[in-house]
TORDRENTI-197429 format. One line per 5 residues: number of its first residue (from 1); their letters; for each residue x, y, z of C-alpha. Coordinates in steps of 0.001 Angstrom, whole numbers, always signed. Example, Ala and Ser with C-alpha at 12.3 -4.5 7.8 and 13.67 -1.06 7.14 Angstrom:
REM TORDRENTI-197429
1	as	+12300,-4500,+7800  +13670,-1060,+7140
This chain:
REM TORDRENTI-197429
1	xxxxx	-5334,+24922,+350  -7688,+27546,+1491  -6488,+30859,+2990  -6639,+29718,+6937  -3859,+27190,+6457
6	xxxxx	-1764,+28704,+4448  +320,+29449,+7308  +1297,+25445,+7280  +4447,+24146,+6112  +3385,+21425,+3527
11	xxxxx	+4772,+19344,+958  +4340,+20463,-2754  +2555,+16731,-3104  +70,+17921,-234  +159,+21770,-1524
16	xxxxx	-656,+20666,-5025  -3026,+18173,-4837  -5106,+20126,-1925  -4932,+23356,-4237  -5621,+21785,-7255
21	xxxxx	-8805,+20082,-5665  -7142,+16825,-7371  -7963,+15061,-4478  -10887,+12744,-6464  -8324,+12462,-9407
26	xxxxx	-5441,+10914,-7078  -7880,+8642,-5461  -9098,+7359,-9277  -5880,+6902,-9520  -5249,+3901,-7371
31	xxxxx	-9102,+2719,-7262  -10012,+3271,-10728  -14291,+3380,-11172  -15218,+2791,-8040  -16584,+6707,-7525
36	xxxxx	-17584,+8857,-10075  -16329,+12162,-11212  -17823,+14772,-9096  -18071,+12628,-5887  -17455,+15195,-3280
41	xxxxx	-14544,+15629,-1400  -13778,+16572,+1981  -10921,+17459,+3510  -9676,+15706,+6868  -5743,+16263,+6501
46	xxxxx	-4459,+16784,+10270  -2697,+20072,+11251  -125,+20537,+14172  -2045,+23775,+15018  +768,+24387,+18254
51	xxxxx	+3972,+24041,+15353  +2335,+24679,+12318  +3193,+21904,+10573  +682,+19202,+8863  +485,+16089,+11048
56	xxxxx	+502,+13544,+7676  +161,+14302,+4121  -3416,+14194,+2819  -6282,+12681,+4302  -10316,+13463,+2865
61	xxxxx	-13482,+12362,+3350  -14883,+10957,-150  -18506,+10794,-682  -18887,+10594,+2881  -18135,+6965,+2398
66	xxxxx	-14571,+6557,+2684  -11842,+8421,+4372  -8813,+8131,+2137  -5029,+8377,+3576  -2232,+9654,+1201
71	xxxxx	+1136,+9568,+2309  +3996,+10297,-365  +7330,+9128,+685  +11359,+9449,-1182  +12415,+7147,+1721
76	xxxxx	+11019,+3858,+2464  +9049,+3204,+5805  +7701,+287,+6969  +6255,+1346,+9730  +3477,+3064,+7871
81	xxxxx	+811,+994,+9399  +1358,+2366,+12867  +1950,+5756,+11907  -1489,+5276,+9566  -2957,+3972,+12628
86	xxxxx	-2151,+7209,+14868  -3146,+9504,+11968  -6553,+7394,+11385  -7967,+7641,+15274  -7119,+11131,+14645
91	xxxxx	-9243,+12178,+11913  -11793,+10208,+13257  -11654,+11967,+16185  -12265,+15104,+14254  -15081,+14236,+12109
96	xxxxx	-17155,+12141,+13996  -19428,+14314,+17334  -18679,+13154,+20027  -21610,+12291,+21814  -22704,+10207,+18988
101	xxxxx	-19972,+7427,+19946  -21531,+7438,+23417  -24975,+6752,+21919  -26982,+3321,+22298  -27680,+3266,+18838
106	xxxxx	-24675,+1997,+16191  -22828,+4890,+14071  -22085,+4618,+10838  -18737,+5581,+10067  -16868,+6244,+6533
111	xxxxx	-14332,+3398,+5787  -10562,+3693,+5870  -8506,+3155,+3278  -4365,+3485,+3211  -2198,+4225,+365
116	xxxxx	+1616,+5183,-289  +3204,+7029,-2936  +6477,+6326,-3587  +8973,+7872,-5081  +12485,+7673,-3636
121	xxxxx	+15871,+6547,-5325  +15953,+3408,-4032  +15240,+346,-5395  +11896,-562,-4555  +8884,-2781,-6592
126	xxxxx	+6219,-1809,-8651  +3535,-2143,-5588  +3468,-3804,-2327  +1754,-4035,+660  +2519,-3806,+4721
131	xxxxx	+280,-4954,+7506  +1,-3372,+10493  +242,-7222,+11751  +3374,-7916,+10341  +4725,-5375,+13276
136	xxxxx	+2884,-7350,+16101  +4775,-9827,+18386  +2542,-12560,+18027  +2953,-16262,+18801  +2778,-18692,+16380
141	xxxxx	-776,-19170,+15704  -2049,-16222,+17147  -4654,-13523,+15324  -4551,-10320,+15216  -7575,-8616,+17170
146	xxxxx	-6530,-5224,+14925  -5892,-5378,+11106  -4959,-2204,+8583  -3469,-2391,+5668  -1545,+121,+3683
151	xxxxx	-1239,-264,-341  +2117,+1294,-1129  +2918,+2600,-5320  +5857,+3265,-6798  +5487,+5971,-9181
156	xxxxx	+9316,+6322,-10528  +9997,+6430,-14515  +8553,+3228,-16083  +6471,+2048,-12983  +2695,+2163,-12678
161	xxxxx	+2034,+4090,-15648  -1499,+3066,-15793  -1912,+4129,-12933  -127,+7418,-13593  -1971,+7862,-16720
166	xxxxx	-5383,+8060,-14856  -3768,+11047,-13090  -2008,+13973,-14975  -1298,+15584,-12083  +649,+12922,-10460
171	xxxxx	+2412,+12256,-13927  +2825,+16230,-14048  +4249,+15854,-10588  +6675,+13439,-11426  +7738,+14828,-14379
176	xxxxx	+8287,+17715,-12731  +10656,+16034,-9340  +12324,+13663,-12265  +13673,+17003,-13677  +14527,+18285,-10631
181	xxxxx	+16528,+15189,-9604  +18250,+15468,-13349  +19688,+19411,-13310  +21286,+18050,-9713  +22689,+15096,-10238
186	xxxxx	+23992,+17122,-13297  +25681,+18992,-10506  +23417,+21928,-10266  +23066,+23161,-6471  +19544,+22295,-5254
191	xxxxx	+17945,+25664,-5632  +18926,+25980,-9278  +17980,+22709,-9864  +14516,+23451,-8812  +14221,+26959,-10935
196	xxxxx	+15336,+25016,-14106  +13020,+22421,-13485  +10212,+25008,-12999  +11001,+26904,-15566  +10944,+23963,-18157
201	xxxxx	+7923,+22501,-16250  +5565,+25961,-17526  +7508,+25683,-21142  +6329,+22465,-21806  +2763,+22667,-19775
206	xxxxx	+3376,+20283,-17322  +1851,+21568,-14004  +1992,+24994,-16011  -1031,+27389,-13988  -39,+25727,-10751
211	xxxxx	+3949,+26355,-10937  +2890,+30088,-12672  +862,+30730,-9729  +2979,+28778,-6886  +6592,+28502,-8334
216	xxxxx	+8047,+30660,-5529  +5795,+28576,-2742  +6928,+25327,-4608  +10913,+26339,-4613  +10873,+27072,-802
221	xxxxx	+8494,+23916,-165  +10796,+21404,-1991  +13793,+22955,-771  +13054,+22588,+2968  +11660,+19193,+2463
226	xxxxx	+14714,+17887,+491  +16498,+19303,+3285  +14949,+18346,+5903  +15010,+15048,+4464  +18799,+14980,+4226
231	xxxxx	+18998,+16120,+7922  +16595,+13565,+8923  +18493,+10891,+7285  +21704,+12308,+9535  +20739,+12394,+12270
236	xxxxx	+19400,+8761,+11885  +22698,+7785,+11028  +24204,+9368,+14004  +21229,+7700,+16509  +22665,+4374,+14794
241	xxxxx	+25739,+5390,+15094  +25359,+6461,+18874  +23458,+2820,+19426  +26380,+587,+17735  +28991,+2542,+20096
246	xxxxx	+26927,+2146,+23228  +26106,-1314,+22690  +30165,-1519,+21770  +31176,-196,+25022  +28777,-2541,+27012
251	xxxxx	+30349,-5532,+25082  +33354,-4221,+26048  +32828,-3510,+29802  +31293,-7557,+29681  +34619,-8991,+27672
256	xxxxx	+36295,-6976,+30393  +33979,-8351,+33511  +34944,-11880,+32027  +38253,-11722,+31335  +38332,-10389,+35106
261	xxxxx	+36369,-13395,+35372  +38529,-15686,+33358  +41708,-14204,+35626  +40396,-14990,+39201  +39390,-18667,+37614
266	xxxxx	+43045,-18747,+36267  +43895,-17919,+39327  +42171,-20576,+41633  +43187,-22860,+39103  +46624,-22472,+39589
271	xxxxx	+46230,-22520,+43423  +44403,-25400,+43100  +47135,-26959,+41032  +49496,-25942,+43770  +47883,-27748,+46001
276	xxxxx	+47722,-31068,+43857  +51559,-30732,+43388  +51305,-30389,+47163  +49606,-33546,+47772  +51303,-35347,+45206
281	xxxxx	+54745,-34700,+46762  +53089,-35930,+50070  +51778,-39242,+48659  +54719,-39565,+46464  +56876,-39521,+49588
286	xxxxx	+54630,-41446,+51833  +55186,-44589,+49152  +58134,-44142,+49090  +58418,-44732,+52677  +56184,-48107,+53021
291	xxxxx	+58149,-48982,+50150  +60973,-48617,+52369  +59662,-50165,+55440  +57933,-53332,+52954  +61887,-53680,+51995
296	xxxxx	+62857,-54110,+55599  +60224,-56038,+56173  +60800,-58923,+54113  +64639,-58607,+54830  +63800,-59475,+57868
C-alpha cells in the first residue's frame, strides 16, 4: 500500500496482498497460465476518500487487459453480483477519460473478471458460482439484457489446495487466520489469539518479513474487522428481529380486524336467525289456523 493511503482502514487480505505486490500471484492463483510472471499490475481498488475506508477489497488493472475484482469474505453473500456490479462501474469510471466514452470512435476497454475468497466457518463447497441473473425478477423465458458472473473459492483446510499451492501467500494467509481461529476457540481472548498466532507465524516463516514489519498494523486490522464483523452480524439479527415483530404485530392487528370482522358477521347472523324464528312462529301459527278453519270447514 503506498504511503498516501495508508490512512485507510483495510483488511489484512487487502493490506497484504497490496503491500506485498502479490497482486499477479493471487490472480495465478485462480487463472493459472493465462499471464505471465511480470505482467504488470495496476492498482484500481476504490477508496471512500470522505470516511476513509476502502470501498471493496482489491481491484487492479492486469496487463491493461483485464481488471480483476477480489473480494475475501468469512460470511457468505450472495449478493456479490450486485455489489460487484456497483464496484465495477466504479473503477471504470476511474480509469477510463472521460471524453473518450463520448467519442464516435469505439473504446477499448480492459475486461472484467469477478472472484471470491472464502473463508468463513460455515459450511460451504469447494467452488461455486452466482449470477448476477439469478437476482433478476424475470419471467419465465425471459433473458437477461445484463450478465456478470462472480467465481467464488473456498480456501478453508483441505479445500482448493491446488489452487492454494500456486499462491504462498494465500496459503501463508491462511495458515496464519487458521491459527488465529485455533488459540480462540482454545479460549484465548481475541487479541491474544492474534499475538500467538503472529508470533508462531514469524517462528515458522509463514508470512515472516510481512508480520515482522506489519504485526502491530495486522493485530489492530484483524481485530476491528473480526469485530466489526461480529457487530455486523448483530445488528442483522436485530433488523430480522425488528422485521419478524413488525410483520407480527400487523398479523396481529389483521387477526384482530377479522375477528372484529368475524363478530359483527356473528352478529347479523344471529339477528338474522332471530328473524327466521320470527317468521317461523308466524307461519307456524298461520297453519295452524287454516288448519283450524279446514276443520270447521268440513264439519260443516
Amino acid at each position: 500500500m503506498s504511503k498516501s493511503n495508508r490512512n485507510f482502514k483495510a483488511s489484512v487480505f487487502t493490506h497484504l496482498f497490496k503491500e506485498t505486490g502479490k497482486e499477479y500471484e493471487l490472480y495465478n492463483a485462480v487463472a493459472p497460465g493465462r499471464f505471465p510472471p511480470g505482467t504488470p499490475v495496476a492498482d484500481a481498488t476504490l477508496a471512500n476518500i470522505l470516511y476513509m475506508d476502502r470501498v471493496n477489497d482489491l481491484s487492479f488493472v492486469l496487463g491493461g487487459k483485464l481488471v480483476v475484482f477480489f473480494e475475501h469474505q468469512s460470511t457468505i453473500n450472495e449478493n456479490m453480483p450486485l455489489r460487484d456490479l456497483m464496484y465495477c462501474g466504479r473503477v471504470y469510471e476511474m480509469i477510463v477519460p472521460k471524453k473518450r466514452i463520448y467519442s464516435k470512435t469505439r473504446i477499448t476497454i480492459p475486461t472484467p473478471e469477478f472472484y471470491v475468497i472464502y473463508n468463513g466457518a460455515d459450511e460451504f463447497p469447494e467452488k461455486a458460482v452466482y449470477k448476477l441473473s439469478e437476482m433478476y425478477a424475470l419471467s419465465p423465458g425471459e433473458e437477461p439484457a445484463l450478465e456478470l458472473v462472480v467465481q467464488v473459492y473456498n480456501v478453508n483446510p483441505g479445500q482448493n489446495k491446488d489452487m492454494l499451492d500456486r499462491s504462498e501467500t494465500l496459503r501463508d494467509y491462511m495458515v496464519f487466520i487458521t491459527k488465529t481461529r485455533a488459540y480462540e476457540a482454545s479460549g484465548m481472548n481475541r487479541e491474544d489469539a492474534i499475538s500467538a498466532a503472529i508470533r508462531d507465524c514469524i517462528q515458522e516463516d509463514v508470512l515472516a518479513e510481512y508480520l515482522k514489519k506489519y504485526g502491530s498494523e495486522v493485530h489492530n486490522m484483524l481485530c476491528q474487522e473480526w469485530d466489526w464483523n461480529e457487530a455486523r452480524a448483530v445488528w442483522e439479527e436485530e433488523a430480522e428481529e425488528r422485521v419478524r415483530a413488525k410483520l407480527e404485530s400487523v398479523v396481529a392487528e389483521k387477526d384482530a380486524a377479522l375477528a372484529d370482522k368475524d363478530a359483527v358477521i356473528a352478529e347479523k347472523d344471529a339477528a338474522l336467525a332471530d328473524k327466521d324464528a320470527s317468521y317461523q312462529n308466524v307461519i307456524t301459527e298461520k297453519d295452524a289456523i287454516i288448519a283450524q278453519l279446514k276443520a270447521q270447514l268440513s264439519k260443516s
